[in-house]
C-alpha positions as CSV (number, residue, x, y, z in Angstrom):
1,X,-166.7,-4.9,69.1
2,X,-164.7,-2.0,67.6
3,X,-166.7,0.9,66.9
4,X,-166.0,4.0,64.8
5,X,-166.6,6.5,67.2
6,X,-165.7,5.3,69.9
7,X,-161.9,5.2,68.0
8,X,-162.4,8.6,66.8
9,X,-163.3,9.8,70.5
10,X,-159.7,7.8,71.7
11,X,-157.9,9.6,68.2
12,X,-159.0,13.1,69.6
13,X,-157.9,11.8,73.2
14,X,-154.7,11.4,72.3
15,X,-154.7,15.3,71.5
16,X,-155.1,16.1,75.6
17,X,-152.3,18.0,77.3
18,X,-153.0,16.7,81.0
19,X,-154.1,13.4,82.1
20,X,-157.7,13.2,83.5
21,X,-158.3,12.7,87.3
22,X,-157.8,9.5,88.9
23,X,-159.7,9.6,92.0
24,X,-163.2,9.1,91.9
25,X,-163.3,12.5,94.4
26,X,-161.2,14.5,91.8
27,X,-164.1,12.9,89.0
28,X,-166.9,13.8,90.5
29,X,-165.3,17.2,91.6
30,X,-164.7,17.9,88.1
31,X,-168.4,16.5,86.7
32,X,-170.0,19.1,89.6
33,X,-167.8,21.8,88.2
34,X,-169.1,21.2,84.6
35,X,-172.9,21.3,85.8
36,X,-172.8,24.5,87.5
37,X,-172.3,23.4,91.0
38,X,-175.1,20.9,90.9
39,X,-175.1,17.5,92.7
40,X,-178.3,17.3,91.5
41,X,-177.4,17.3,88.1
42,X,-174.5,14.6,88.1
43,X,-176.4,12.4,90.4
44,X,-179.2,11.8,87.3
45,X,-176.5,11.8,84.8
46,X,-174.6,9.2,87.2
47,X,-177.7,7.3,88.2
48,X,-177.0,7.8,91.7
49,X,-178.2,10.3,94.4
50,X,-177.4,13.4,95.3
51,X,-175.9,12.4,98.7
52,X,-173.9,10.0,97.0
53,X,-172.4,12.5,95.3
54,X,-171.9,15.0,97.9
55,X,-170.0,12.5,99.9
56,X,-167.7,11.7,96.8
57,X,-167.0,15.7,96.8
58,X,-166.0,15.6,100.2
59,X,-164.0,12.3,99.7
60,X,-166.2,10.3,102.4
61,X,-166.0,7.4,99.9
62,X,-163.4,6.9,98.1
63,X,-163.9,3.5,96.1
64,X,-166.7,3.6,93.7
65,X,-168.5,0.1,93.0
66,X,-167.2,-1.0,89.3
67,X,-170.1,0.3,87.4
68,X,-170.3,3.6,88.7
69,X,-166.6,4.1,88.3
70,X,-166.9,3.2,84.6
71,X,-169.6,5.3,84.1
72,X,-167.8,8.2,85.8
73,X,-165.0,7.8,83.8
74,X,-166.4,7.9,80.7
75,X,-168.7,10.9,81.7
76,X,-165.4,12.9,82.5
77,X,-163.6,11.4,79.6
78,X,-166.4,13.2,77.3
79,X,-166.5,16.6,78.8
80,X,-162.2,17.0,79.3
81,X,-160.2,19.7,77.7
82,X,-163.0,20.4,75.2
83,X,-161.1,23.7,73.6
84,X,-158.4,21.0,72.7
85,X,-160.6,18.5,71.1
86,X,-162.6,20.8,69.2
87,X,-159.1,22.2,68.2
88,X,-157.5,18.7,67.7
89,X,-160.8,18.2,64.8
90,X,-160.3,21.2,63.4
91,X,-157.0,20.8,62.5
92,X,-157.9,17.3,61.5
93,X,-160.9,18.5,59.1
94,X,-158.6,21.7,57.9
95,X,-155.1,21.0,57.3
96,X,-153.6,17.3,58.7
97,X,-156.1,14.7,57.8
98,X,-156.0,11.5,59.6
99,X,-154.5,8.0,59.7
100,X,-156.9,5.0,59.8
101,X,-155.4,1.7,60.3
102,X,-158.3,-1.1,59.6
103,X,-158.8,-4.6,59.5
104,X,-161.7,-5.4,58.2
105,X,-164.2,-7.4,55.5
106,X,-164.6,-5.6,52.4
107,X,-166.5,-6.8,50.0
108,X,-167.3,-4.7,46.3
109,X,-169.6,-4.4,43.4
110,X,-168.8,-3.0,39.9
111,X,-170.2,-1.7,37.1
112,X,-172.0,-4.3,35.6
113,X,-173.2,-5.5,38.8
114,X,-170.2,-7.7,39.1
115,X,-169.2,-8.5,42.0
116,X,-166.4,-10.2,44.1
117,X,-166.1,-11.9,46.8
118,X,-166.1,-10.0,50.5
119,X,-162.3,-10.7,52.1
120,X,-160.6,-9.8,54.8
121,X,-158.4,-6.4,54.3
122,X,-155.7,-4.6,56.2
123,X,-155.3,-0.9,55.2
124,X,-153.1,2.2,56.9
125,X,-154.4,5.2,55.0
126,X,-153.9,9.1,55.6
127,X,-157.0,10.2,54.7
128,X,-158.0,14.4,53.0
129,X,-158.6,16.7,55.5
130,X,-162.2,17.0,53.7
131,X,-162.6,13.2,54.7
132,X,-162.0,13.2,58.6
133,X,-164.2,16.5,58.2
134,X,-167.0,14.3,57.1
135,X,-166.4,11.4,59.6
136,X,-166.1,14.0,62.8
137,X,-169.3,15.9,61.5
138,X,-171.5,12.7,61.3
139,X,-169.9,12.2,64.9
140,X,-171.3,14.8,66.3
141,X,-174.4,15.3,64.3
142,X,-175.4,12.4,66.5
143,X,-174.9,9.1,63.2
144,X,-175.8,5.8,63.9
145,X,-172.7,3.3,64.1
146,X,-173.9,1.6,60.8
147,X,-174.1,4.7,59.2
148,X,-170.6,6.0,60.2
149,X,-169.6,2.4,59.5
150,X,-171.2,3.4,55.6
151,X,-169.6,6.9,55.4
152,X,-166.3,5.2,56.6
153,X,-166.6,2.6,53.4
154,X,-167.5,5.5,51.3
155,X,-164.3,7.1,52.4
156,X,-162.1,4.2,51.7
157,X,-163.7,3.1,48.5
158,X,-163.1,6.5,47.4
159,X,-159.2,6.8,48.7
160,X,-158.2,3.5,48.4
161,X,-160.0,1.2,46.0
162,X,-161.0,4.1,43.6
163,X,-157.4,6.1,43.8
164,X,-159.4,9.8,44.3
165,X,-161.2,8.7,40.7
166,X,-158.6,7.2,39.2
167,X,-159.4,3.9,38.7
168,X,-162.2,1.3,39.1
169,X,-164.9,3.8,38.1
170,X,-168.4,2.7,39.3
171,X,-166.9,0.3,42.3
172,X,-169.3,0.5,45.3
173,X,-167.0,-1.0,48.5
174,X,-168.8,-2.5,51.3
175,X,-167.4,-2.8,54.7
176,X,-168.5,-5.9,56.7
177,X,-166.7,-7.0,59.6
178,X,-164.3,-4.6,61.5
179,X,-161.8,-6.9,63.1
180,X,-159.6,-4.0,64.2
181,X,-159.8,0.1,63.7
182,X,-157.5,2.8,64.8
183,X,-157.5,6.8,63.8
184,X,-154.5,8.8,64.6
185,X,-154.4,12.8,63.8
């Protein structure tokens, strides 16, 4: 299932200016270097032991069982070039905006309490600077998926279905089903 964060996280990714490491030696290398030098540390995050990840360090294993290597991934995926993401959002939130690109069930109800039936939609919208502000700080105040998922509507009620208040005063857009989402700064 698409999420919104997890596409805002992969918009901000495509911000990076060097690839992450490949080797699960090079990942773990990296995750010990983030924690202060602690094996300790990365071995709870990782769910593994200490030992384990010692031996990583000094590539004695080299092939991670499919689990862990997903978990590593997305461990070092979420700590990589931070001074670039949190520059990649501010420029979002300040002066570019962002593209969304969604496929997904809308559905609506009017003044009057009219309402119409929910159908399938595909939108490409830039969205205002002040709107991707909102969707990263929800982000990373730690929102719920379904709330995100309400804030997102919001967003696109107001930008798209509303014209920035200039039509269809007193529409309330719901979004249903996400078929497909994709941000781009």
């Amino acid at each position: 299932m698409v999420t919104i964060g997890e596409e805002l996280d992969k918009a901000v990714q495509g911000a990076f200016t060097r690839p992450l490491p490949k080797s699960a030696g090079a990942q773990m290398r990296y995750l010990v270097r983030q924690h202060q030098r602690s094996t300790r540390r990365v071995a709870e995050l990782l769910g593994i032991s200490q030992r384990t990840v010692e031996r990583y360090v000094k590539n004695q294993i080299k092939k991670p069982r499919p689990e862990l290597a997903e978990r590593l991934e997305r461990e070092v995926r979420t700590r990589w070039q931070p001074q670039i993401r949190a520059r990649a959002k501010q420029a979002a939130a300040s002066a570019s905006g962002i593209m969304i690109d969604v496929q997904a069930r809308f559905g609506y109800t009017a003044a009057g309490n009219s309402t119409d039936q929910a159908r399938v939609r595909h939108l490409t919208l830039a969205l205002h600077p002040r709107h991707a502000a909102r969707l990263f700080e929800a982000q990373e105040a730690g929102t719920d998926e379904d709330d995100l998922l309400q804030i997102a509507a919001e967003v696109l009620g107001e930008v798209y279905f509303r014209d920035n208040g200039r039509r269809a005063h007193g529409l309330e857009v719901e979004l249903k089903d996400l078929v497909d989402l994709q941000f781009e700064l």
